[in-house]
N, C-alpha and C positions, 0 to 999 in steps of 0.2 A: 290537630291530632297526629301522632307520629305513626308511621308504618316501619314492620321491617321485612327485610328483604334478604330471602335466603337463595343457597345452593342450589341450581335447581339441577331436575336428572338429564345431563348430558346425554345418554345413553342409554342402551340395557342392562350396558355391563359394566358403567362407572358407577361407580361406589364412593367417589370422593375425589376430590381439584386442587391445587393447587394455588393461590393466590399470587402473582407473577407481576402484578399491575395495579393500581387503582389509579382511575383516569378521569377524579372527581373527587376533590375534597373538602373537609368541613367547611362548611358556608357555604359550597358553591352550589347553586342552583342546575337543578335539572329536569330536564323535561322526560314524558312517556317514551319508552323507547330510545331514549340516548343512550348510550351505554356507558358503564360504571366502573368496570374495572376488566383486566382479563384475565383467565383464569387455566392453567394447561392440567390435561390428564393425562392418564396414561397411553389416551389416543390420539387426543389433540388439543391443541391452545387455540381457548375461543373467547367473544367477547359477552360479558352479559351483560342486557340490556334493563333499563328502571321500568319498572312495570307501574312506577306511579311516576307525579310530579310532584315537587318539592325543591324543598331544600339539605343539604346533609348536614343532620345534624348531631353523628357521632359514628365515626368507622368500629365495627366490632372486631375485624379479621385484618390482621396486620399482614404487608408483603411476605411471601416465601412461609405462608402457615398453609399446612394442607388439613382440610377440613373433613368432614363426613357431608353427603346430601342432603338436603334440609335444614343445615345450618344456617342461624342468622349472618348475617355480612353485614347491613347496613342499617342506620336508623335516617328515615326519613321522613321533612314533617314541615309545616309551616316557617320556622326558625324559632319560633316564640318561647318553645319550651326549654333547651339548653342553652341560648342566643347565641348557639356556632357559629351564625352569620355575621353579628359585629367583634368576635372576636379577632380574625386576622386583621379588622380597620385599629381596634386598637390596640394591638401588637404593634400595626406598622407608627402609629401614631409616637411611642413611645418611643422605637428608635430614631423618630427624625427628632423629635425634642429634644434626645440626649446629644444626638448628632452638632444641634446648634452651637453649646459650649465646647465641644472639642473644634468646628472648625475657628470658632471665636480662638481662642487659646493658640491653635494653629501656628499664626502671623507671628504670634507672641515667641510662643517658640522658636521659630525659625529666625525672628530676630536677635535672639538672644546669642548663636553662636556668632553672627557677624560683629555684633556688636565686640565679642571676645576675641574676634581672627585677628587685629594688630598684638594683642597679647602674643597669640599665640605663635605666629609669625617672626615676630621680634628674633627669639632665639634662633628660630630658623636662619635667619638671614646670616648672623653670626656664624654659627656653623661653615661654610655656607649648605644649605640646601635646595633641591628646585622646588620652584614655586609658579605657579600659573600665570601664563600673560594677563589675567582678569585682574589677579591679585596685585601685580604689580602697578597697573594702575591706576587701583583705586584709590582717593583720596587720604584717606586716614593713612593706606598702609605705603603711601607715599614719605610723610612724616617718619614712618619706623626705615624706609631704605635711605634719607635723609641722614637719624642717624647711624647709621651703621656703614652710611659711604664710604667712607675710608676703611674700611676693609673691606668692602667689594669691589673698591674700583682696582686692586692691584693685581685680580683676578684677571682683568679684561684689558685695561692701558696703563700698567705699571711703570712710573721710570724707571730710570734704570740707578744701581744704589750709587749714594755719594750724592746727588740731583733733589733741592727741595722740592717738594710739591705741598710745601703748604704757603697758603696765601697766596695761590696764584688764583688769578681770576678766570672763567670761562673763554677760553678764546675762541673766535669764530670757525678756526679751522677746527675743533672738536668738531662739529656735523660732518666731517669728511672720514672722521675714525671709523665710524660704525660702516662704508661701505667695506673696509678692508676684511670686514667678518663676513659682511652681504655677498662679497665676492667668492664668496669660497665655494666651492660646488655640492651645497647641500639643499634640498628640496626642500618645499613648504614644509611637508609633516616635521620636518625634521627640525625644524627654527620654532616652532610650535611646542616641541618637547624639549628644547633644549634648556638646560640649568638656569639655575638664579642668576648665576653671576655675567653672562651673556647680555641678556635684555635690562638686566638690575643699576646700570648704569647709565640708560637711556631715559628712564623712569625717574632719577633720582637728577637729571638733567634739566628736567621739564621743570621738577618741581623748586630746586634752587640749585644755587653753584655748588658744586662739585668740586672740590679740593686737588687739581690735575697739575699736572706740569706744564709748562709754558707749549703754545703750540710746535717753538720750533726744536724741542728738544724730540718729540718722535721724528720730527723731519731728519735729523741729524742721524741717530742711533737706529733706527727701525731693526736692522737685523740684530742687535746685541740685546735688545728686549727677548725675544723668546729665549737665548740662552743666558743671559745673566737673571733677570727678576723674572722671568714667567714662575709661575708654580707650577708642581707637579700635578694639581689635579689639570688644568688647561694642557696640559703636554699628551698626559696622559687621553685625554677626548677629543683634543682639537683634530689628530691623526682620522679620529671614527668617522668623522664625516665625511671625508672626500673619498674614506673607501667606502662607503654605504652607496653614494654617490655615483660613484667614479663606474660601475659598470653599464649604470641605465645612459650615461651619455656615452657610452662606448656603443653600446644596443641600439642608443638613437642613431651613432655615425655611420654602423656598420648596415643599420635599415636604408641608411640615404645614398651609402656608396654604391650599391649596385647600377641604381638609375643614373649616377652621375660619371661611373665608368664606362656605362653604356655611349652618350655620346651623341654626334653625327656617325648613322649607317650606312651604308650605300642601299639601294635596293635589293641589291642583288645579293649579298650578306645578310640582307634578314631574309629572304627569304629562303637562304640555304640554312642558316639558323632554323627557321621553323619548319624546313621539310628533314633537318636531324634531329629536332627535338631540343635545341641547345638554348639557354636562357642568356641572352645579350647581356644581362647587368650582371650577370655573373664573372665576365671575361673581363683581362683587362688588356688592352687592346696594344699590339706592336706597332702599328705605324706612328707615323707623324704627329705627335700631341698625343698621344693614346686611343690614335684610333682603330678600332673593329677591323679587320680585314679578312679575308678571307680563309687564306690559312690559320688564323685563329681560331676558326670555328670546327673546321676541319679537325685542328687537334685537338679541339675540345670534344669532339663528336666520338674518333680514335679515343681519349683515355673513358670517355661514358662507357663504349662499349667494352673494353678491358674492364673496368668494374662489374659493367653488368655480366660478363661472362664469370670475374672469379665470386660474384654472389652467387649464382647459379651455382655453379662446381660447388662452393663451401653447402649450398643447402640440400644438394644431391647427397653428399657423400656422408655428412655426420647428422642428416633428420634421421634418420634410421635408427643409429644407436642411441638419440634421443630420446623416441619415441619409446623404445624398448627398454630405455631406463625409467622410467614415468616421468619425464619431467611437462610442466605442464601447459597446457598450449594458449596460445595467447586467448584471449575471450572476442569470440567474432559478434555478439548483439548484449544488450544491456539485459541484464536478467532481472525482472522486478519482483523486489523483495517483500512476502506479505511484512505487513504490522505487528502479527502476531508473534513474529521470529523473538526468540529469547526471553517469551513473556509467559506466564501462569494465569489459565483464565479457570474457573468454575465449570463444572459442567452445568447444560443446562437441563430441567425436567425431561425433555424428553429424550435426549442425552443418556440420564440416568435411566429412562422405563427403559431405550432400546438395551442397554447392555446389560441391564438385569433380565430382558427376557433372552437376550439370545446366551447368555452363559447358563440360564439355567434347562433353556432348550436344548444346546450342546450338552450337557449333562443328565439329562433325562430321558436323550432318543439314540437311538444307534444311527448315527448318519453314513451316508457314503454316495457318490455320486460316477453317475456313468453318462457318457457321451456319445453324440451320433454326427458321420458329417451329412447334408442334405443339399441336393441340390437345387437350389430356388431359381434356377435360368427361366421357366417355364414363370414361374408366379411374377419375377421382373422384367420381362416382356408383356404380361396384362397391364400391371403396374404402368408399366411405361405407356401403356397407351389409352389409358382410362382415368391415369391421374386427373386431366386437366376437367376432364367433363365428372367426374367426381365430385371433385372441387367447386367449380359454378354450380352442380345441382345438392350437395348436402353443406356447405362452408365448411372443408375441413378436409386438410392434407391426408393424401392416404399414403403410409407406410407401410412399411413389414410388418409391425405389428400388431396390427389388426388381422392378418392372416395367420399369424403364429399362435394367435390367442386362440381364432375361431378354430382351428386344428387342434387346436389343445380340450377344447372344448367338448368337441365330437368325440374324441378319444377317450375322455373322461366319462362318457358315457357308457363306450362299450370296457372300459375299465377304471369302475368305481371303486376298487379297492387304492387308487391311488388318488381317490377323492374324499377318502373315507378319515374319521378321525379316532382315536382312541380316549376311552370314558371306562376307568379301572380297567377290567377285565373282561371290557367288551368292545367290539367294533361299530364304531355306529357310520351306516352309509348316508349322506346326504342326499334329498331328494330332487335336487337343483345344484348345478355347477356355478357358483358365486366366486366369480377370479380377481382377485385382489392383484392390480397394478403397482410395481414398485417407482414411485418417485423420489426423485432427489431437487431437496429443497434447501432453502441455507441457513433453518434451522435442525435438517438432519430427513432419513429417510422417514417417507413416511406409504402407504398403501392403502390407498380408498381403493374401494371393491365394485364391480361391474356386476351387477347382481342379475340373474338366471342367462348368463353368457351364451347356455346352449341354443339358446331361443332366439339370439340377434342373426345376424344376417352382416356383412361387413361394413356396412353403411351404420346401423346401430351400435356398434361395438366400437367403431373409432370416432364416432362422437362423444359414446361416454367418456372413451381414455382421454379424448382431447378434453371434454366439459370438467371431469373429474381433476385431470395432473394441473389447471390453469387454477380451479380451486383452491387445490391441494400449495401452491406454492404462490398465493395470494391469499393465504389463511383465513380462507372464507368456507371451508370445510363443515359439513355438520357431523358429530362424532357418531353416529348410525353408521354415515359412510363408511366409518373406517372399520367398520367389525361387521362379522359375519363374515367374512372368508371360508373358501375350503380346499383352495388350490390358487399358488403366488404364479405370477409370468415376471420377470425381472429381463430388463432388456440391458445387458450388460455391454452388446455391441456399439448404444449410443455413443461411447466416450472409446470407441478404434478397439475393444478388448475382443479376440479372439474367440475365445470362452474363461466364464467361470465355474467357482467351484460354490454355490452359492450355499445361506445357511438355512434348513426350516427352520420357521417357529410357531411353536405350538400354539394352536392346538392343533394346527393343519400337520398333513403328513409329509408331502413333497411341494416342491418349485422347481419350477423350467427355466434357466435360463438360455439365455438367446446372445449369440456373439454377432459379431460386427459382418457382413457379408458382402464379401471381396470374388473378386474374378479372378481364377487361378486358370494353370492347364492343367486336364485329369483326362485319365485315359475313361474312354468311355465304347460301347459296341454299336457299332453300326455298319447293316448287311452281312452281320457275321464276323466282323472285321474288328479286332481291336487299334484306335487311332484315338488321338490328341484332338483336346476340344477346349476352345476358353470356356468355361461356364461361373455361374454366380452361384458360389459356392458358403455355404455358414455350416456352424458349430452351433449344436441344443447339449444340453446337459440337462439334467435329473437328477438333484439330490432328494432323496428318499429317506425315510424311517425303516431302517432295516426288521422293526417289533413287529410290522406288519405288510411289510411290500417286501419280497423277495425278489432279488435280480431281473430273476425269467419276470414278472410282474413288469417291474422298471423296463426290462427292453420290451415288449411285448408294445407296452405304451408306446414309448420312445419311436417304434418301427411303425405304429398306426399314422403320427403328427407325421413323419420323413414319406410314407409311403402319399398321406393327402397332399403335401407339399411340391411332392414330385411331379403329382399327376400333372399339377396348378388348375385343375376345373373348378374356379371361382368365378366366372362370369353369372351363373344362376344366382350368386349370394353376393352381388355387388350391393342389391339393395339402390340402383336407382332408374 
C-alpha cells in the first residue's frame, strides 16, 4: 500500500518551501527518518525526513517548484504498485544491449580508414606533403613511397643535373648520407615534425632500391648540390633549423662558461670575492691561462658598486613622477583569483527572500542611523582575565559580544519603544527582549534569535550565539529559530570594519551594530587633569525606524549600552 508524503509546517510563519533537492529517487529504497529531499524557505533550507519506509515509487514535486504546506511530495510504497523499482534496471539493461553493437562495429570502423590511408597518402607524397614517422613506416604505405621515390628523393640527395641516377644500384656509402642531416643542430621535437621528404627516403631504403646516384658522385660535388639541384622548398626550411636550434646551444654554452672561466683560485681571491659579493664565474680572469686574480675582483667589486650607486640615483629621482603619473607598481604577492570572476551564476532562494525583504523594508520604513564611541578598557581587562576560566568551566570562548548583547538587552528594557514593532496604526511592545544574531554563512546572512535575552546572564547568552551561529552555518537550523525576533545585534567589527551603517528589517524597528575594537589614544580626565591614555576603544551604531523611534529615543538608548559598558561591572553576570 502506497503512502504519500507532504510539506510539512516548518514554522509559524512559513506558508510554503521551496523544492532545492531531492536526495532519493524513483526506485530507491528508504528507510524512517532518512531524509528525502531539501527544501529552503524564506528562513531556512532544511532537510525532510520519510516518515515511513519504503520504496519511491513516484516524485510529485519536481526541483525549484515552490509548493504551499501540506502538499503531497512524494509517493511511497512497497514497489509493487507502479514497479519504480525495476524500472532504472531496465533502463540500464537496454543501454548496455544497444552498447554491444556499436562497440562490435567500433574495430569495423576504425579499420576501414587504415585500410584507405595508402590511398590517401598516395597523393600526398606526390605533392610533396608531411607525413608522420608512424606513416612512413608502415608496411603497405611503404609500397606507395616505393613508388613515388623518384620524386622524393631529389628533395633530400638529388644529383646534380647532366648526372644519371637511373639504374644505379644502392651503394653502401648511402647509410652515411642521412648523418649529414642528423648532424645539423636540430633537436628531437624537431626531426619528429619534420616534412615527408626528410625521413621519406630512409623508408623507401628499407624497403627496396632507391634509384640514387652512384656513391661517389655526392663525394665529388657535395657543395654544388644545394646550389645547382636543391629545390626551393629544402632551401627555404633547411635554414629553420639551426636557427630554432642555434640559441638553446648558445644558452647551453653560456650556462657552462661561467664555471669553466672560473678556473684554479687562490684562497685568498675567493675569499675577497665573497667578503665583496662578486660571483667567480662571472669574471674572466687576466693572469696566466685566464687566471682569477686579484685585481680582477677588485674591479669587478668597483664597477658593482658604480651600478649599484646609478640604480639608486635613477630610482630616487624619477619614482616620484612615476608614481604621480599612475603607472603601475610591480605586484609584490600572488592575488588569488575566485572561480566566479567573469561568470553568471543564479541567485539562490535565500538570495532572492533576503533582497525582497530588505528593498521592501528600505521602502516601507524611514531609516537612519546614529553612532556612539565607548570605551570598553574596563570590560577588556575582565575579559582578559576570566577568559581562560570561563572557557574550562562553560566550553565556550568569551568575546565582546556577549557583553554588547547583554547591554543591549537591559536597555531594551528601560527602552521598549526601540523594541517595539509596528502593526497598522498601532505599536505593539513586546513582552520579552528576543535578539536575533547576525551570521554570515556561505549561502548568505542568516539570524537565529536568542530568545528572552533579558533573562541570561553572560555565560547563557554566549553559549546560545556560539550553539546557534555553529547551527546556523552547518545548516542544521530548525526554522522557529530563525523568527521571532524583536531587536538584531550585527557584529560588524568581526571582519576589521570600524562601524556600520546597518539595514532594519521588518518587522523589527532597530539593529545595533558593533565595530571592530582597537586601542587608540583619547584624551581622558584624571585628578582634574585632562591627559592622553591608550584605551580600547569601539564604535555602536543604531539604525532605527524613524515612524516610531525619534533621535532623542535612539540616543537615550545608545547612552544607556555606552554608560553599562563603561562602568564594565560584569563580574556579578559572568554566570560561572
Amino acid at each position: 500500500m502506497s503512502e504519500s508524503v507532504s510539506l510539512p509546517a516548518l514554522g509559524e510563519s512559513v506558508t510554503e518551501g521551496t523544492v532545492t533537492r531531492w536526495l532519493k529517487q524513483v526506485g530507491d529504497r528508504v528507510e524512517v527518518d532518512e531524509p528525502l529531499l531539501e527544501v529552503s524557505t524564506d528562513k531556512v533550507d532544511t532537510e525532510i525526513p520519510s516518515p515511513v519506509a519504503g520504496v519511491i515509487e513516484q516524485i510529485l514535486v519536481a526541483e525549484d517548484e515552490t509548493v504551499e504546506v501540506g502538499t503531497p511530495l512524494v509517493t511511497i510504497g512497497d514497489g509493487s504498485s507502479s514497479g519504480g523499482g525495476e524500472a532504472p534496471s531496465g533502463e540500464q539493461a537496454a543501454p548496455a544491449e544497444a552498447s554491444q553493437p556499436q562497440q562490435e562495429a567500433a574495430p569495423q570502423q576504425e579499420a576501414a580508414p587504415q585500410q584507405e590511408a595508402p590511398q590517401q597518402e598516395a597523393p600526398q607524397q606526390e605533392a610533396p606533403q608531411p607525413v608522420s614517422a608512424q606513416e612512413a613506416a608502415s608496411p603497405e604505405q611503404g609500397q606507395a613511397a616505393e613508388q613515388s621515390a623518384p620524386e622524393i628523393v631529389p628533395s633530400d640527395a638529388a644529383p646534380a643535373p647532366g648526372e644519371d641516377a637511373q639504374g644505379a644500384p644502392v651503394a653502401p656509402a648511402q647509410v652515411d648520407q642521412p648523418p649529414a642531416v642528423q648532424g645539423e643542430p636540430t633537436s628531437q621535437p624537431q626531426e619528429q615534425s619534420a616534412p615527408a621528404w626528410a625521413p621519406a627516403p630512409a623508408a623507401a631504403a628499407q624497403q627496396a632500391p632507391v634509384q640514387q646516384a652512384p656513391a661517389e658522385q655526392p663525394q665529388q660535388a657535395p657543395a654544388e648540390q644545394p646550389q645547382q639541384a636543391a629545390p626551393a622548398q629544402p632551401e627555404q626550411q633547411a635554414p629553420a633549423q639551426p636557427e630554432q636550434s642555434a640559441p638553446s646551444q648558445g644558452e647551453s654554452a653560456a650556462a657552462v662558461a661561467p664555471n669553466a672561466n672560473a678556473g684554479y683560485v687562490t684562497p685568498i681571491v675567493r675569499k675577497l670575492a665573497n667578503e665583496r659579493g662578486i660571483d667567480l664565474g662571472s669574471l674572466t680572469g687576466t693572469g696566466v691561462g685566464g687566471r682569477i686574480r686579484k685585481q680582477d675582483v677588485l674591479a669587478a667589486a668597483e664597477e658593482q658598486q658604480k651600478q649599484a650607486a646609478q640604480s639608486q640615483a635613477a630610482q630616487e629621482q624619477p619614482a616620484q613622477p612615476a608614481q604621480d603619473a599612475g603607472a603601475p607598481a610591480a605586484p609584490s604577492r600572488t592575488v588569488e583569483v575566485s572561480p566566479l570572476r567573469g561568470t553568471t551564476a543564479p541567485m539562490s532562494r535565500l538570495r532572492k527572500v533576503v533582497a525582497e525583504r530588505a528593498v521592501i523594508s528600505m521602502q516601507s520604513t524611514a531609516q537612519l542611523t546614529s553612532v556612539v564611541e565607548v570605551d570598553v578598557t574596563r570590560v577588556a581587562a575582565l575579559r582578559d582575565r576570566v577568559k581562560q576560566q570561563f572557557l574550562e568551566k562553560t566550553g565556550t570562548k568569551l568575546s565582546f559580544l556577549p557583553f554588547f548583547t547583554l547591554a543591549a538587552a537591559e536597555a531594551l528594557r528601560s527602552y521598549p519603544i526601540v523594541n517595539a514593532t509596528v502593526e497598522g496604526d498601532s505599536i505593539v511592545y513586546p513582552a520579552s527582549e528576543n535578539i536575533s544574531i547576525a551570521v554570515d554563512t556561505e549561502r548568505g546572512l542568516l539570524t537565529p534569535v536568542v530568545k528572552n535575552a533579558g533573562d541570561l546572564d553572560l555565560a547563557g547568552i554566549a553559549k546560545q550565539i556560539a550553539d546557534l551561529a555553529a547551527r546556523t552555518r552547518d545548516n542544521k537550523l530548525k526554522p522557529d529559530e530563525l523568527s521571532g525576533g524583536t531587536f538584531t545585534v550585527t557584529n560588524t567589527g568581526s571582519r576589521g570594519a570600524l562601524f556600520d551603517t546597518p539595514v532594519v528589517f521588518l518587522p523589527q524597528s532597530a539593529i545595533m551594530g558593533t565595530g571592530i575594537v582597537a586601542k587608540r589614544p583619547v584624551v581622558i580626565s584624571h585628578e582634574g587633569a585632562d591627559v592622553l591614555a591608550i584605551r580600547s576603544m569601539v564604535y555602536l551604531t543604531l539604525s532605527y525606524d524613524h515612524r516610531i523611534i525619534d533621535g532623542a529615543d535612539a540616543a537615550r538608548f545608545l547612552g544607556a549600552v555606552k554608560l553599562r559598558l563603561e562602568e564594565g561591572d560584569f563580574e556579578g553576570d559572568l554566570g560561572i
